[in-house]
C-alpha positions as a Markdown table, in Angstrom:
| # | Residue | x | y | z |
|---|---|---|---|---|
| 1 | Unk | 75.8 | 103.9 | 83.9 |
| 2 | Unk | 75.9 | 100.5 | 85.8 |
| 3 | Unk | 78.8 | 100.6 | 87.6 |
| 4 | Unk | 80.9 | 97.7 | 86.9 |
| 5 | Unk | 80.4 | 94.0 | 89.1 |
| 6 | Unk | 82.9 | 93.6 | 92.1 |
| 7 | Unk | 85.6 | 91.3 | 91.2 |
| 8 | Unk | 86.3 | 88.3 | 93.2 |
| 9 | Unk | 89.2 | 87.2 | 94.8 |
| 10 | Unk | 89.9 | 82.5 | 94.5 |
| 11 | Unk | 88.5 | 82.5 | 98.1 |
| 12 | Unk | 85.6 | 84.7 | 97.4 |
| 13 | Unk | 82.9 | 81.4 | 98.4 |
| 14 | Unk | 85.5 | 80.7 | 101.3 |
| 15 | Unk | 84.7 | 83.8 | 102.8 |
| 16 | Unk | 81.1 | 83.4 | 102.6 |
| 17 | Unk | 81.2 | 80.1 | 104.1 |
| 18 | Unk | 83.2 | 81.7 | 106.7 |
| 19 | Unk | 80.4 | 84.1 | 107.6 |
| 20 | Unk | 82.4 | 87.4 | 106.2 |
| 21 | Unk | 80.7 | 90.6 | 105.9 |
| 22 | Unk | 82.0 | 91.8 | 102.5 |
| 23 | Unk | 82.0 | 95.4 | 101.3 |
| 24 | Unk | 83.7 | 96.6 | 97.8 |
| 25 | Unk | 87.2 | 97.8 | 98.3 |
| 26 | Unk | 89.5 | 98.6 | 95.0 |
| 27 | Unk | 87.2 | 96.9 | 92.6 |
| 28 | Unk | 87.1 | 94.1 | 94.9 |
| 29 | Unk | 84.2 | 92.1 | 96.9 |
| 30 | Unk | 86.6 | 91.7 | 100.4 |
| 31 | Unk | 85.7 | 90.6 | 103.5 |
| 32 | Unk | 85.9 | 93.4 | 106.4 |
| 33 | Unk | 85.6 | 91.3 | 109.4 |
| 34 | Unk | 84.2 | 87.5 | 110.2 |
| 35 | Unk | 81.7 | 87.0 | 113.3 |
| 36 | Unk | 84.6 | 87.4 | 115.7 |
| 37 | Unk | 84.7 | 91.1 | 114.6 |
| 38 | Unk | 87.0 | 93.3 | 113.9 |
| 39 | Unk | 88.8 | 94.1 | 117.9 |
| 40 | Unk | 88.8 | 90.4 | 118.4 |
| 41 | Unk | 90.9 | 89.7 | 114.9 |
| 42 | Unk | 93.3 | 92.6 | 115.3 |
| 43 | Unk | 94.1 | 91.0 | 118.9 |
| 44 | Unk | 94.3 | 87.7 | 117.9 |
| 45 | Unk | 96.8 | 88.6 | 115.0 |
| 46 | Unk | 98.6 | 90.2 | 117.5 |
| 47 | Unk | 98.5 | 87.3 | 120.1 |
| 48 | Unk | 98.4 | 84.5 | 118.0 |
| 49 | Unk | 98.1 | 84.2 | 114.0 |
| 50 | Unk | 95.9 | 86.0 | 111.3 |
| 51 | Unk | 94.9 | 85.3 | 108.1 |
| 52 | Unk | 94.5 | 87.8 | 105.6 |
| 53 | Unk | 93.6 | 87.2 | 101.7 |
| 54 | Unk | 95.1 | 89.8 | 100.1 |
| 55 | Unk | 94.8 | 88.2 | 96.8 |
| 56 | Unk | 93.3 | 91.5 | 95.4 |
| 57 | Unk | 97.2 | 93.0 | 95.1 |
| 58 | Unk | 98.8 | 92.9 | 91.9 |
| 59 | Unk | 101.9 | 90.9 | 91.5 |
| 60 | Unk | 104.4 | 91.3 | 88.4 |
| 61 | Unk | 107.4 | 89.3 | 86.8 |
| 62 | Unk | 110.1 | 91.5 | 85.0 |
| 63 | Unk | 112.2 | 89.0 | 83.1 |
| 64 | Unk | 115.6 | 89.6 | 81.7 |
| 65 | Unk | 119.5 | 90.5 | 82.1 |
| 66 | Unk | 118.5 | 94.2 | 82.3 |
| 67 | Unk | 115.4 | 93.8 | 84.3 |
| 68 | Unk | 117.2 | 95.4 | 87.8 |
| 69 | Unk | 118.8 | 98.2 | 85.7 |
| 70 | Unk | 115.7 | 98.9 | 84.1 |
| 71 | Unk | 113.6 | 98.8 | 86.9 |
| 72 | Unk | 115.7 | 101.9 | 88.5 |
| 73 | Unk | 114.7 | 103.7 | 86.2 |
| 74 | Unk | 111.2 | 104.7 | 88.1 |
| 75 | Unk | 112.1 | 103.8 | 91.6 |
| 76 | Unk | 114.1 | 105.4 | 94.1 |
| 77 | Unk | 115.5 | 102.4 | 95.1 |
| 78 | Unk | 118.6 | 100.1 | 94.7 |
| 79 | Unk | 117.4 | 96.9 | 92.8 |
| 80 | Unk | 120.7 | 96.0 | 91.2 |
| 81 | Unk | 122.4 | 95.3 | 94.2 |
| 82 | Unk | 119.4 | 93.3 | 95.3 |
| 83 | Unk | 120.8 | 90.3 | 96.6 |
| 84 | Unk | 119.1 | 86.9 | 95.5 |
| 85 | Unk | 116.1 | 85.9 | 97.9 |
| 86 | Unk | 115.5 | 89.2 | 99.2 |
| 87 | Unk | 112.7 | 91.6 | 98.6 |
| 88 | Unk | 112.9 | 95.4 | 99.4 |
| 89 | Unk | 110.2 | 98.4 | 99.8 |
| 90 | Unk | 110.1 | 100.7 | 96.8 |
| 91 | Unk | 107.7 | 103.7 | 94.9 |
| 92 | Unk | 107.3 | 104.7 | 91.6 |
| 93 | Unk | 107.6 | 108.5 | 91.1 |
| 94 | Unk | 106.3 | 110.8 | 88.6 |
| 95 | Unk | 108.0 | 113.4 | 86.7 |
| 96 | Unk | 107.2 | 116.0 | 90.2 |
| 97 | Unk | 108.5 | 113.2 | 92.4 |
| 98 | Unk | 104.9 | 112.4 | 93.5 |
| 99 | Unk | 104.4 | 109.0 | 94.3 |
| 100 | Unk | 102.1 | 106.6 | 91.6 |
| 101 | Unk | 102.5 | 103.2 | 94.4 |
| 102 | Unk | 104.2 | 102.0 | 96.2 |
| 103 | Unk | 105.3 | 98.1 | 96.0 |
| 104 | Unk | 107.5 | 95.3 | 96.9 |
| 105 | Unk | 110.2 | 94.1 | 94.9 |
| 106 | Unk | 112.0 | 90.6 | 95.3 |
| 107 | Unk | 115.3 | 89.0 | 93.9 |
| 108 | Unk | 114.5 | 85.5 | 92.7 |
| 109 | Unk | 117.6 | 85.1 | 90.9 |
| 110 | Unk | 117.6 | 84.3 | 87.0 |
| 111 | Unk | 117.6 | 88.1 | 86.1 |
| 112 | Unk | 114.1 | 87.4 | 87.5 |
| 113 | Unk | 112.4 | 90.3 | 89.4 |
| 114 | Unk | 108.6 | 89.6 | 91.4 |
| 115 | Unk | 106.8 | 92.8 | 92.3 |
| 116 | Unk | 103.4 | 93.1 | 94.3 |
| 117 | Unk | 101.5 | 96.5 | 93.9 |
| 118 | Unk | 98.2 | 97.8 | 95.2 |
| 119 | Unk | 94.9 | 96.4 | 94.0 |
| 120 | Unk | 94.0 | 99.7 | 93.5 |
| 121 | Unk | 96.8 | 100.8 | 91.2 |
| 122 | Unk | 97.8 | 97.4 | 89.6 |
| 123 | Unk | 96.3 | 98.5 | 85.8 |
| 124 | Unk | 98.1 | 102.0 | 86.1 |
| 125 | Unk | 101.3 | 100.1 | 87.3 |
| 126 | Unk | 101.7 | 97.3 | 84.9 |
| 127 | Unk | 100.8 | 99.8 | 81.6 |
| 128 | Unk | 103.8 | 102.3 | 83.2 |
| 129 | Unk | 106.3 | 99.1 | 83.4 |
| 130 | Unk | 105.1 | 98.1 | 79.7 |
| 131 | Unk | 105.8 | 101.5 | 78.5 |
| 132 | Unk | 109.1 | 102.2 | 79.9 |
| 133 | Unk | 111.0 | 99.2 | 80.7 |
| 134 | Unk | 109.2 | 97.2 | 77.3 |
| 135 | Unk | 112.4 | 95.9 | 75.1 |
| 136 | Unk | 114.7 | 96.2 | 78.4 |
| 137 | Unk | 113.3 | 93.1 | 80.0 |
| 138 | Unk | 109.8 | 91.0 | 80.0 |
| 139 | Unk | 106.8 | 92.4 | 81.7 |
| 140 | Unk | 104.6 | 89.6 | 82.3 |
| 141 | Unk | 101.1 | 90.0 | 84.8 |
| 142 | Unk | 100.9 | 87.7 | 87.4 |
| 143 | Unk | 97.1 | 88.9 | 88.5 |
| 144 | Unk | 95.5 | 85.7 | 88.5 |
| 145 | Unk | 97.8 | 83.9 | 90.9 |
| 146 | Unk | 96.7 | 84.5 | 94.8 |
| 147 | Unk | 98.1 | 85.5 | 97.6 |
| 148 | Unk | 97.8 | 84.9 | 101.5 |
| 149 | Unk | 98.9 | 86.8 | 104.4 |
| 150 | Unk | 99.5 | 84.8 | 107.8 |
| 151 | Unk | 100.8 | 87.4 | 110.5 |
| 152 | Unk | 101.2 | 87.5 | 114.1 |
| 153 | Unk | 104.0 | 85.4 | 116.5 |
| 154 | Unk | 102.9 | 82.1 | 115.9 |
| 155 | Unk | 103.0 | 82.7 | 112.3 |
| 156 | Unk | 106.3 | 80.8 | 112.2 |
| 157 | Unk | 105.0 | 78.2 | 114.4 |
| 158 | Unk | 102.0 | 77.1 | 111.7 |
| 159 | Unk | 103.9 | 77.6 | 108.7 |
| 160 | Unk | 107.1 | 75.8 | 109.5 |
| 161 | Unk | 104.4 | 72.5 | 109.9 |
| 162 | Unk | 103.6 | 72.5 | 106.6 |
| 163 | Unk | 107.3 | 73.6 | 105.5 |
| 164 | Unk | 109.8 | 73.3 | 108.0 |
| 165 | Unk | 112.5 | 76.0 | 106.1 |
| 166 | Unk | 110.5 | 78.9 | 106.6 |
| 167 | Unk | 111.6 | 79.4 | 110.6 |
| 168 | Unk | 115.2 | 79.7 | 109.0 |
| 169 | Unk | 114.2 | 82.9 | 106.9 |
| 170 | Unk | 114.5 | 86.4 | 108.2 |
| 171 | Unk | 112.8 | 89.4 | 107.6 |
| 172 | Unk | 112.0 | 90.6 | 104.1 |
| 173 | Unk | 113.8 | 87.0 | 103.1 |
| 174 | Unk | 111.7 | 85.9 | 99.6 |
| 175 | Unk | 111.8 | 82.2 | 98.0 |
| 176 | Unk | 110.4 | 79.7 | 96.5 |
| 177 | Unk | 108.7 | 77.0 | 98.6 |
| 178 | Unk | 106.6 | 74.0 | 98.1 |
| 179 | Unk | 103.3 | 73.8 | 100.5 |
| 180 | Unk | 101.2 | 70.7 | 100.3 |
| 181 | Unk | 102.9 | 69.7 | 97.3 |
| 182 | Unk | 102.2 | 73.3 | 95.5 |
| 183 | Unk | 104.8 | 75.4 | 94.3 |
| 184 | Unk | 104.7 | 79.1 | 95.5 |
| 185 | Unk | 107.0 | 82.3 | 96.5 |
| 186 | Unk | 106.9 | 82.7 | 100.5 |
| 187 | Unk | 108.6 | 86.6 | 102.0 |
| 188 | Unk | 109.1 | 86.7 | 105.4 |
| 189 | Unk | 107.2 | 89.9 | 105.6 |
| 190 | Unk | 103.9 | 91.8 | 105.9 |
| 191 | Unk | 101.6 | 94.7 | 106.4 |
| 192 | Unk | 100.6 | 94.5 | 110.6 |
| 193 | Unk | 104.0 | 95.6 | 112.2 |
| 194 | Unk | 104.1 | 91.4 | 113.4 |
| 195 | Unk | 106.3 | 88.6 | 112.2 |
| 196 | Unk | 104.6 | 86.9 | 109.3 |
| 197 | Unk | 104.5 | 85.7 | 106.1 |
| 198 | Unk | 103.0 | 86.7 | 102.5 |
| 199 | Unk | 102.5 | 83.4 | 100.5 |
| 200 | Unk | 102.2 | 84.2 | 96.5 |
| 201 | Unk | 100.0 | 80.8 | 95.5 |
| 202 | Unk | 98.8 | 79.7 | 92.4 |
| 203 | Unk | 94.8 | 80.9 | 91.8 |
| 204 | Unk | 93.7 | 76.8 | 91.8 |
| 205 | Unk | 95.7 | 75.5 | 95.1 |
| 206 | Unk | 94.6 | 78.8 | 97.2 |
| 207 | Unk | 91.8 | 77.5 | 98.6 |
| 208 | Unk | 93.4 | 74.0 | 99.7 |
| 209 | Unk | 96.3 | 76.1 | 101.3 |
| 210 | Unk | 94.3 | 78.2 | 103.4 |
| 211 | Unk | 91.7 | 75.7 | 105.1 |
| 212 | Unk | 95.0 | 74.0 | 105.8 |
| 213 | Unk | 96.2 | 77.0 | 108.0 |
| 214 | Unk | 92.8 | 77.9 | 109.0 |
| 215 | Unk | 92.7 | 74.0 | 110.8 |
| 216 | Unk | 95.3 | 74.9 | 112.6 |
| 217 | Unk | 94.4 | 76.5 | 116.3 |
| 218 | Unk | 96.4 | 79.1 | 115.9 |
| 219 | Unk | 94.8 | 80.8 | 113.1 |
| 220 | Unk | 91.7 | 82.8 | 112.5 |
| 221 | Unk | 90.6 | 84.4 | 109.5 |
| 222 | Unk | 91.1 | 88.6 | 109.3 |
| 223 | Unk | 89.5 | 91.2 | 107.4 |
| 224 | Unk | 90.3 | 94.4 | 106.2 |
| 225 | Unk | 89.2 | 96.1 | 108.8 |
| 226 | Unk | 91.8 | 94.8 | 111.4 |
| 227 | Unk | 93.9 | 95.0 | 108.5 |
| 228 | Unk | 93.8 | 98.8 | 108.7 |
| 229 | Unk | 93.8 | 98.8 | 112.2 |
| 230 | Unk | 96.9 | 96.8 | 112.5 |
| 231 | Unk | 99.2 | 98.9 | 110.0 |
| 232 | Unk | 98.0 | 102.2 | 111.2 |
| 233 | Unk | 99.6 | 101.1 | 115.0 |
| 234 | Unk | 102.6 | 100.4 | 112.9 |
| 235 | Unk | 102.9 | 103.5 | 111.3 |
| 236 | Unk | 102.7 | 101.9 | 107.5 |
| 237 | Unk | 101.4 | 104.5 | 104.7 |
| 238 | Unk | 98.2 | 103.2 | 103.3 |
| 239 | Unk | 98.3 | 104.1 | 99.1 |
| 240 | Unk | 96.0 | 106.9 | 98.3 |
| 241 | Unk | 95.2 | 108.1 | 101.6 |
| 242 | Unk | 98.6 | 108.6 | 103.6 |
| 243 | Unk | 100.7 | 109.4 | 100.3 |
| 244 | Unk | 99.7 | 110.0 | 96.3 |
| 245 | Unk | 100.7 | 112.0 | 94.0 |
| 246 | Unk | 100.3 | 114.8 | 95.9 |
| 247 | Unk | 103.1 | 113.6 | 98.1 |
| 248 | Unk | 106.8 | 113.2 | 97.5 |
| 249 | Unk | 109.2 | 110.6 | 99.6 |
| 250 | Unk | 110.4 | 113.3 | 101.6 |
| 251 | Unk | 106.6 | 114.8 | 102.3 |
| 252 | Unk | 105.6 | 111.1 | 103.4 |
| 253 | Unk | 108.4 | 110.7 | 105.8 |
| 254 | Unk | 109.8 | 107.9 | 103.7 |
| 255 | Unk | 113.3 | 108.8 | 103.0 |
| 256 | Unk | 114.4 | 105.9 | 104.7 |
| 257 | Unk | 113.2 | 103.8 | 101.8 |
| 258 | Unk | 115.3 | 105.9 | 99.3 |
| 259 | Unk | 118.7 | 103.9 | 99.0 |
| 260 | Unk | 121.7 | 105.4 | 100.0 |
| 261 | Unk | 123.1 | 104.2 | 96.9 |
| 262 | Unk | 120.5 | 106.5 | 94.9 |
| 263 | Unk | 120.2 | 109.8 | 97.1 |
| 264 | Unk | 122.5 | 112.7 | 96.0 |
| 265 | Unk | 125.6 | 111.2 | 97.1 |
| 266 | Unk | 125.2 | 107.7 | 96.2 |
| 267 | Unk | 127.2 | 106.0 | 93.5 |
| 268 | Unk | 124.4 | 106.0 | 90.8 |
| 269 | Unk | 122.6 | 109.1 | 92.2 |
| 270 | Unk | 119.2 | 110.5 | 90.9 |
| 271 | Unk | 117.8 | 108.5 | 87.6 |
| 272 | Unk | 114.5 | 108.1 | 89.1 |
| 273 | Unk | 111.0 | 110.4 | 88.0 |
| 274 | Unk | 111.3 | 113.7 | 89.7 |
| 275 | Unk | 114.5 | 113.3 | 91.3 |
| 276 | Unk | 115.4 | 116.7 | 91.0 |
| 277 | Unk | 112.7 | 117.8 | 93.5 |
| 278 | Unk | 113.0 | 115.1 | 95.8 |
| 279 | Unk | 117.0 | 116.1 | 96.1 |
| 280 | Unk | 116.2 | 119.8 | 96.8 |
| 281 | Unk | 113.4 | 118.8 | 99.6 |
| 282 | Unk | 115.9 | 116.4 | 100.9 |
| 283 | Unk | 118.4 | 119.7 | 101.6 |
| 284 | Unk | 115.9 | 122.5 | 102.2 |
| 285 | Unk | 113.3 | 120.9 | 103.7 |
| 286 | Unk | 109.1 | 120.5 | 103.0 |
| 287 | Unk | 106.8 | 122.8 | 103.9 |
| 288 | Unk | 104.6 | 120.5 | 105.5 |
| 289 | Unk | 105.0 | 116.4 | 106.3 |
| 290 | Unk | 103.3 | 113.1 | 107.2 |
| 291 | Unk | 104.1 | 112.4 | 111.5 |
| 292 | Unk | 102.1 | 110.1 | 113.8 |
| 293 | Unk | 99.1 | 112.0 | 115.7 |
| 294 | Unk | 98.1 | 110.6 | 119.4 |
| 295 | Unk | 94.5 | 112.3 | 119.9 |
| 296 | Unk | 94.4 | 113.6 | 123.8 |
| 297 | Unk | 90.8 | 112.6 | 124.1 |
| 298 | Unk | 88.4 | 109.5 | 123.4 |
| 299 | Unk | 87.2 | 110.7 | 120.2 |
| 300 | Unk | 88.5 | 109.1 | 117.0 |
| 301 | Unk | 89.6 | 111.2 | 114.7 |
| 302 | Unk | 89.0 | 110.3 | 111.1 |
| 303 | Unk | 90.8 | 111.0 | 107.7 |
| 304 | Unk | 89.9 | 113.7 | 105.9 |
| 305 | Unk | 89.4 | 116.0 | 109.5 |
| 306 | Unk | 91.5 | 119.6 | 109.2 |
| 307 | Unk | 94.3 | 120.2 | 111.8 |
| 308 | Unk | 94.6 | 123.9 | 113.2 |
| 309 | Unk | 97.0 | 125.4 | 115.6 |
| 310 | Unk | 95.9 | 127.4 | 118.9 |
| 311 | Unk | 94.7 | 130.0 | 117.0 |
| 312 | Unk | 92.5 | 128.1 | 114.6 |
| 313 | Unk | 94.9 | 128.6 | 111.5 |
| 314 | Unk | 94.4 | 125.3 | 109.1 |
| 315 | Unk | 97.8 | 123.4 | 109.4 |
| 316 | Unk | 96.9 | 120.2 | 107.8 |
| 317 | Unk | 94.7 | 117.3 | 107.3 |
| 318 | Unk | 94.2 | 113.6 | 108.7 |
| 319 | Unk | 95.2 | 111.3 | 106.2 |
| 320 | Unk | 94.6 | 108.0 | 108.7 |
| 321 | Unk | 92.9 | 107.4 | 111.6 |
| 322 | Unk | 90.8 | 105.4 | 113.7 |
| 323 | Unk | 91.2 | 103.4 | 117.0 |
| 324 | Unk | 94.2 | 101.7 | 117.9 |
| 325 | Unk | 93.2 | 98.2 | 120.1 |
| 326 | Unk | 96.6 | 97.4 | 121.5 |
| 327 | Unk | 97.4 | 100.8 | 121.8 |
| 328 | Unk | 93.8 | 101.3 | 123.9 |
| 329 | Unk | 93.5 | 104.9 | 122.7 |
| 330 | Unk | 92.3 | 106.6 | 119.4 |
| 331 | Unk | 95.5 | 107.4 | 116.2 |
| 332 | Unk | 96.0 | 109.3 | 113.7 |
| 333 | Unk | 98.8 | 110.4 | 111.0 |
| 334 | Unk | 98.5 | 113.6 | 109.4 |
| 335 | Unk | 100.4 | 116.2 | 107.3 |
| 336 | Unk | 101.4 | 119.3 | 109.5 |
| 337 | Unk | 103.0 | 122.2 | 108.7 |
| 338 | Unk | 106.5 | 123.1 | 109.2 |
| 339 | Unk | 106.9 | 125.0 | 112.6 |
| 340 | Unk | 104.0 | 122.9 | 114.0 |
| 341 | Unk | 105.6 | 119.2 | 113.1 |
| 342 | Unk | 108.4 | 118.5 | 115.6 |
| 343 | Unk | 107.6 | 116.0 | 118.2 |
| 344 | Unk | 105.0 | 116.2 | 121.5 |
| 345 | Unk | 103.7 | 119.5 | 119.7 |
| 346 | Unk | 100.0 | 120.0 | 120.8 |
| 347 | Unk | 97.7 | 120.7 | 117.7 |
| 348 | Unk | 93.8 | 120.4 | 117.3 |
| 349 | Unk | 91.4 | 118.1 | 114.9 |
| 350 | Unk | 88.4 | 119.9 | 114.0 |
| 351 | Unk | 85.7 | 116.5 | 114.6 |
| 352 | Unk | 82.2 | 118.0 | 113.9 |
| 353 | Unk | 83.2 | 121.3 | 114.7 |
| 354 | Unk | 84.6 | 121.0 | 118.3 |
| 355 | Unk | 88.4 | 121.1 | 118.5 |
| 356 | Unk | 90.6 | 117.4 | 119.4 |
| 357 | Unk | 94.0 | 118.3 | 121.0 |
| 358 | Unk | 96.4 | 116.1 | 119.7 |
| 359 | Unk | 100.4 | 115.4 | 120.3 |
| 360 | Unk | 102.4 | 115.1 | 117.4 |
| 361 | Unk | 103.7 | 111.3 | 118.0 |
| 362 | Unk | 107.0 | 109.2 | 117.0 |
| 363 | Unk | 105.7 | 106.4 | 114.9 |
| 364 | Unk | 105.0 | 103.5 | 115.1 |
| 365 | Unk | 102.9 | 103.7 | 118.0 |
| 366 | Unk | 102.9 | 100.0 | 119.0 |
| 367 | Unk | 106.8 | 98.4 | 118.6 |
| 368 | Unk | 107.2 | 96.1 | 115.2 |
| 369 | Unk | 108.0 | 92.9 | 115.8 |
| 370 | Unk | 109.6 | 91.9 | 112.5 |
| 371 | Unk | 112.1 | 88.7 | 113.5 |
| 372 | Unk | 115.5 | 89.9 | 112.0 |
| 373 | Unk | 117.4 | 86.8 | 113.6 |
């Protein structure tokens, strides 16, 4: 079978010109790092300001007076008390309280909804809103439009040029703003642990915008690979590798993002996929869990590597990991065993068959910088 051509994302030939090195990632010709490399981009986004294209993410209108009601029907999450021009982190569970994606949801007002899910999972996710929230409210794709990432602390600094209002929003603060005479949705928000922004912009006027915050001296242009670097200092679950399925909200270490308005005690309790489960975990515990992993030696220790305890008894599995630039040492998060799990516990990656001591870490490693005002 030939496998199916990449897709391309409206800045596809801007990459190029840029000198990316591109490599297929969910369906997707992206760029993984520009000549400065990938080291050199995650520090720069730390220092100064990074731009990502992460146009490849799926983004979603749900239209309607019932659309927030609805949509609590497959997330743990309070949506109806949403205020307007705020977004908040959410999942969609299955029946087992396994989580299908996770994805961002924003309040424009007008019984209006905007979601962004993964590139990966953006199909899956808009066939699962059609079928159950279809004659609730309006499920309309929004997969053509693009979207930009600009992160890092002079983020503010280079946006508020071209748009002045932005330095008044706060994090996780979503609205409408007009850039160079285009209309698009701006969140105060992001995926590298740094203040930023996420610019939803339509397909034809995302090109114009980004050589506009490219000119400025602030910015360079980021790939995925400091992309991954970045969130895995933060301690942000990457879909697919550091939570599926296979994983519940409590397993992941995400209960924070289940609203207190919707755990057992809340005031509209349960409703969600597989809430059963995730209630019973809440109060008796998991039997193992996802917690931040600080390797003791040089050696990077990569998903996918088993974890053993002193006597070589597998424990659990790498889910991320890699080397952490600011942090100036190798990271990991993994799913450990309960009894091995609690903090500064010593337990051992098996790299290539010789045994990586590793501390089991508070996350996230390097502090978030998120401006809250």
């Amino acid at each position: 079978m030939t496998p199916s051509p990449l897709a391309k994302t409206p800045l596809h030939a801007l990459h190029l010109e840029l000198g990316a090195r591109m490599v297929p990632f969910a369906g997707y010709d992206m760029p993984v790092q520009y000549p400065l490399g990938v080291l050199k981009e995650h520090q720069h986004t730390r220092d100064q300001a990074g731009l990502f294209d992460v146009s490849h993410m799926g983004q979603i209108l749900l239209k309607g007076a019932n659309a927030a009601k609805a949509l609590e029907t497959l997330v743990p999450v309070d949506i109806i008390d949403l205020p307007i021009g705020m977004q908040r982190y959410a999942m969609f569970t299955d029946e087992n309280g396994g989580i299908l994606d996770d994805l961002m949801v924003a309040n424009l007002g007008n019984d209006t909804l905007f979601l962004v899910v993964n590139a990966a999972c953006k199909n899956e996710d808009l066939a699962h809103l059609q079928q159950h929230l279809s004659g609730q409210c309006e499920v309309i794709a929004q997969f053509d439009r693009a979207l930009l990432a600009l992160q890092g602390p002079a983020a503010v600094t280079v946006l508020a040029r071209l748009a002045p209002e932005v330095a008044n929003m706060t994090f996780m603060n979503f609205q409408p703003v007009t850039l160079l005479g285009v209309d698009c949705f701006v969140s105060r928000s992001g995926y590298t642990g740094e203040d930023g922004y996420e610019i939803s912009i339509p397909a034809d006027a995302a090109e114009k915008i980004a050589r506009a915050l490219l000119a400025e001296p602030e910015v360079q242009a980021i790939g995925l690979g400091a992309r991954d670097s970045l969130r895995l200092e933060a301690g942000l679950c990457l879909y697919g590798h550091d939570m599926s399925t296979a994983t519940t909200p409590i397993e992941a270490g995400l209960l924070w993002a289940i609203s207190k308005a919707r755990r057992a005690d809340g005031a509209r309790a349960g409703g969600f996929p597989g809430a059963a489960r995730v209630f019973a975990q809440q109060q008796e515990g998991v039997a193992s869990k996802r917690v931040g992993l600080l390797p003791q030696e040089r050696t990077p220790v990569r998903e996918g590597c088993e974890i053993v305890d002193a006597d070589g008894i597998v424990i659990g599995s790498v889910c991320s990991g890699g080397f952490g630039p600011t942090l100036g040492a190798p990271l990991a998060m993994g799913y450990v065993n309960a009894g091995h799990n609690s903090l500064e516990n010593t337990v051992w990656a098996l790299v290539r068959g010789k045994r990586v001591p590793m501390k089991v870490a508070k996350t996230p490693f390097v502090p978030q910088r998120y401006y809250r005002g």
